[in-house]
N, C-alpha and C positions, 0 to 999 in steps of 0.2 A: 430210873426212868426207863422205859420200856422201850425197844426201839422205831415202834411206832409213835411214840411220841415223841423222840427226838429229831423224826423225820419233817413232823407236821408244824415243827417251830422253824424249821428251814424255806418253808416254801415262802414263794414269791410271786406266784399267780395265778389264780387260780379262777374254774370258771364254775359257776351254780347254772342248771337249765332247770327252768320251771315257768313252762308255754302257756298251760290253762289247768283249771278251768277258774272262773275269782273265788269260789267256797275252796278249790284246792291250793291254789294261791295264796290265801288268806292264812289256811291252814301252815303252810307250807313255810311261814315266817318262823315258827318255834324250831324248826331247824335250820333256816339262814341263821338266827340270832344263834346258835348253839358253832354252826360255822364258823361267824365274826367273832363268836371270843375263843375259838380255840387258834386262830389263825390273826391275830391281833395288828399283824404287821404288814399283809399280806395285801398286796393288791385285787382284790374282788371283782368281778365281773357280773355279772347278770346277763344271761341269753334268754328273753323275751320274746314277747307279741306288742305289737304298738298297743293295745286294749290296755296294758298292765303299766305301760311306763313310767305314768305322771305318778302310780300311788308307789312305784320304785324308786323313784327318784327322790322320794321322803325321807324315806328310811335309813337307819343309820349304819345299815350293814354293806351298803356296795359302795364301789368305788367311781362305776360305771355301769351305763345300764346299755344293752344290744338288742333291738327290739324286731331283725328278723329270724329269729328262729323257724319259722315255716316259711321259707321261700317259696313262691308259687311258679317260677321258672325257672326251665335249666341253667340259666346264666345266675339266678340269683344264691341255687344252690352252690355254684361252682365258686361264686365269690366269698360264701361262706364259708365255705372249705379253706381257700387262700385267706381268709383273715384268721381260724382259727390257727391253721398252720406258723403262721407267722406270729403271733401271738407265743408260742409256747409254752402254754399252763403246762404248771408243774403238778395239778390235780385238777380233772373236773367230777364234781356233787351234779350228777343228773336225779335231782329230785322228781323227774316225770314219769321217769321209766317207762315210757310208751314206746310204739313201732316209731312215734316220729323221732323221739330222741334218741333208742338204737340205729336208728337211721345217720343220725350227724356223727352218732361213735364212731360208723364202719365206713361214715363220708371220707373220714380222718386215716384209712388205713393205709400203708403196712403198718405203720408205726405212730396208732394214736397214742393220748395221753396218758399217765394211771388215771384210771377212770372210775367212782364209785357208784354203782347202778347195779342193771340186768343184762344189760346188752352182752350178748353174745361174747366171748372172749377179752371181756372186762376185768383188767385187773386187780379190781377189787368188789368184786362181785357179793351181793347182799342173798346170800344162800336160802335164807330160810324159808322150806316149804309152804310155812303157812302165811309169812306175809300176805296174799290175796285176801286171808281173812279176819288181816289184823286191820285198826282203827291207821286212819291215816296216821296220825300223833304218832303212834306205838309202831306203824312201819317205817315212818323216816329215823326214829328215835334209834332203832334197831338197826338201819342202814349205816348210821354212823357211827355204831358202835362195833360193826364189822369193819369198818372204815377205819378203824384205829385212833379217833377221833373223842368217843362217847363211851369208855371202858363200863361205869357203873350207867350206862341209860336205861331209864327205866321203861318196861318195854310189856308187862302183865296190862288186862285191860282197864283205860281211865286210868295209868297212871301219870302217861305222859303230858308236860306240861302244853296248854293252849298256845298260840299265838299271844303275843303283848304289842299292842299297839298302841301305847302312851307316847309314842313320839308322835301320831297322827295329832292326838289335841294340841300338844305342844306347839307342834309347829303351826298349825292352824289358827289357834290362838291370837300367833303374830297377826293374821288377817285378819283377825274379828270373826273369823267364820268360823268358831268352834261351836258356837251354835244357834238356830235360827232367829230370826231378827223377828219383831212383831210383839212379843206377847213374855210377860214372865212370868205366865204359869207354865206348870209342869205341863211335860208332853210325852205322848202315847205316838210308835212310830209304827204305822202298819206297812208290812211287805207282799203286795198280795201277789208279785208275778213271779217269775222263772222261766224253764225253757220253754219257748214255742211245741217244739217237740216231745218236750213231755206233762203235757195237760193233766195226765191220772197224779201230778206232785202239786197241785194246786189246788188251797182250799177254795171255796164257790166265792167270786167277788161280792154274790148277794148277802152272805155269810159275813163278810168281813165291814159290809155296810150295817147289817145290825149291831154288830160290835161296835164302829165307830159311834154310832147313837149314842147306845151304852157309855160308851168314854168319853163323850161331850156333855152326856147329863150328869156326870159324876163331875165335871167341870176342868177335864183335861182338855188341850188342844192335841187334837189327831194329824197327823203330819202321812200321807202318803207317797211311799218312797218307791220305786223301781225306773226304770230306765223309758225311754223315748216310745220303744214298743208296746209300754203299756200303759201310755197315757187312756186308752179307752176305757182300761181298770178304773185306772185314777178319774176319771168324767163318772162312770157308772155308781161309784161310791158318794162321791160327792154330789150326784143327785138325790142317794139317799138321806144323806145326812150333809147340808150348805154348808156348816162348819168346819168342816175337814180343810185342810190346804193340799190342797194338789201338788207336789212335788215333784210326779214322774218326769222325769226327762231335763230335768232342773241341778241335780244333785250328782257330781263326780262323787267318785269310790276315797278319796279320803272324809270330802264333806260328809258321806253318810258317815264316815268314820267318827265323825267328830261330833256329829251330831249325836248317833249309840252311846258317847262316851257322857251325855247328860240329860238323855231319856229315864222318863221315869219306868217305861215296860218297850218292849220290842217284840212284837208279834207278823209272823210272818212263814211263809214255805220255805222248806229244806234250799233256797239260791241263794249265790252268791252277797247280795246284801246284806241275808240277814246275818252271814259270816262274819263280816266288818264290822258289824254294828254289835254283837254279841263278843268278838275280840277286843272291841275298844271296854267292852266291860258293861255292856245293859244288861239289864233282867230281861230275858228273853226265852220268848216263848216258842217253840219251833215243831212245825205241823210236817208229818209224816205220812204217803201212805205206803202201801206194802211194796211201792215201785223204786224202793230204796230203802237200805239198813242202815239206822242211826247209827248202830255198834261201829259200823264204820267210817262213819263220814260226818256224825251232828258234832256242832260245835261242843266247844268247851268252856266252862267258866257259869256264870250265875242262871244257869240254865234248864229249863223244863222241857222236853220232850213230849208231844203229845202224837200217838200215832194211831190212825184205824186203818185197817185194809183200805177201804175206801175214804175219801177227805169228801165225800156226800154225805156221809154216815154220822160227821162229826159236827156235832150240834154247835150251837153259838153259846149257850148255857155251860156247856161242861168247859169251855174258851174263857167265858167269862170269870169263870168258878178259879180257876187255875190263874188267870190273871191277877184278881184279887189276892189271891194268898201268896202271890210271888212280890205283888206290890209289896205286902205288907210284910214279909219277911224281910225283901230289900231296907225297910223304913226302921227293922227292926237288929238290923247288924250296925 
């Protein structure tokens, strides 16, 4: 045994940071789980954002979830500092590697923890040049294999395994809310929103209201899914087509979980959701434009990619075309 391996069966506490964003979050579980069974015994942490907690707190990798990682005042910062301090992780996994989480490394100096990141004078620093232009997957994969944790992780592109989120149905289940109430035919889940800020990753809501037609006269129920901001999406589709259920602003981040996990198709832009809904395991269809590279960031799993420069450009016929053959592929495994 190696002696980084005989080191990593010794620890006893340890902290994972991973602040944002929910598609990298989401991502970001195939190396929590990869964490929880190399560290089996270990007490686990989670440094969060209140936004992440409820679908942290599922999971069967932490032990405890810490949900201010971004303090927004001096005294908030200073208390983080005195809890990490005191605490004493025997390693933290900064799966964020951003300015904010180099920032908590060097909150922590003279003598922060081993630490495995980017952060400036980290002792276990994730070297490789090219990570910036590897797949999320295949850079945390490679992080922990520098970590001394992941010896053979596979790390060539699309090797790395997806996120598995079969404990969301599971436990969901217990509620009854694994999935929606009303109706027992198949359902079609559209994702039509994302960031505010960035509008050029969104296909046209008009777009996605003739699709829903399309999947109501085929005799699906169409289920529209995103968050409270865009219930306006959610009204303007469902003028097009009365059939649709409006969901925006309705549905927490495991229920879409759990919902993805008994969809018949999931179609939707490169957010957060449609991460969820695609790691619980839907056939899912994921809309791209050039304002983002799939290679690094689309989901993994029963998946079609479909990208134009422009998301104007992309028809509801060529949406249609690819949703059909994904159904029918799914009907056909």
């Amino acid at each position: 045994m190696t002696r980084a391996g005989r080191q990593t069966r010794e620890l006893q506490r340890i902290l994972v940071i991973k602040l944002s964003a929910l598609g990298d979050f989401v991502l970001a579980f195939a190396a929590v789980k990869h964490i929880r069974e190399s560290h089996p015994r270990a007490q686990i942490t989670l440094l969060t954002t209140p936004a992440y907690e409820t679908l942290a707190r599922l999971t069967p990798y932490f032990d405890s979830v810490q949900t201010d990682g971004k303090p927004d005042s001096f005294g908030g910062w200073l208390e983080l500092r005195s809890r990490l301090k005191q605490a004493r992780y025997d390693r933290v996994y900064d799966l964020q590697t951003s300015a904010a989480s180099a920032r908590i490394f060097h909150l922590l100096a003279p003598f922060p923890p081993p630490w495995s990141g980017i952060a400036s004078g980290c002792s276990l620093p994730h070297r490789n040049p090219q990570r910036d232009r590897m797949h999320t997957l295949e850079r945390h994969a490679d992080q922990l294999k520098e970590a001394g944790i992941w010896p053979d992780a596979p790390t060539d592109p699309g090797e790395a395994p997806g996120p598995d989120l079969s404990w969301v149905q599971a436990r969901m289940a217990k509620t009854g809310k694994a999935k929606p109430s009303g109706s027992t035919r198949p359902y079609v889940m559209l994702i039509p929103g994302g960031s505010a800020h960035r509008l050029d990753k969104r296909w046209p809501a008009a777009r996605f209201g003739e699709l829903a037609q399309a999947f109501c006269a085929e005799g699906y129920d169409v289920l529209i899914i995103g968050g409270p901001q865009e219930s306006a999406i959610g009204r303007e589709i469902q003028r097009m087509e009365v059939r649709t259920r409006d969901l925006t602003g309705r549905t927490d981040f495991a229920g879409i979980a759990a919902m993805g996990s008994k969809a018949a198709l999931v179609v939707g832009n490169d957010t957060g959701p449609l991460h969820l809904a695609a790691a619980a395991g839907a056939p899912t269809i994921v809309l791209f434009s050039q304002a983002s590279d799939p290679m690094l960031s689309a989901p993994r799993g029963h998946v079609l990619v479909l990208q134009s420069s422009s998301l104007e450009d992309l028809s509801v016929a060529a949406v249609a075309q690819a949703a059909n053959a994904l159904i029918a592929g799914a009907a056909a495994t």
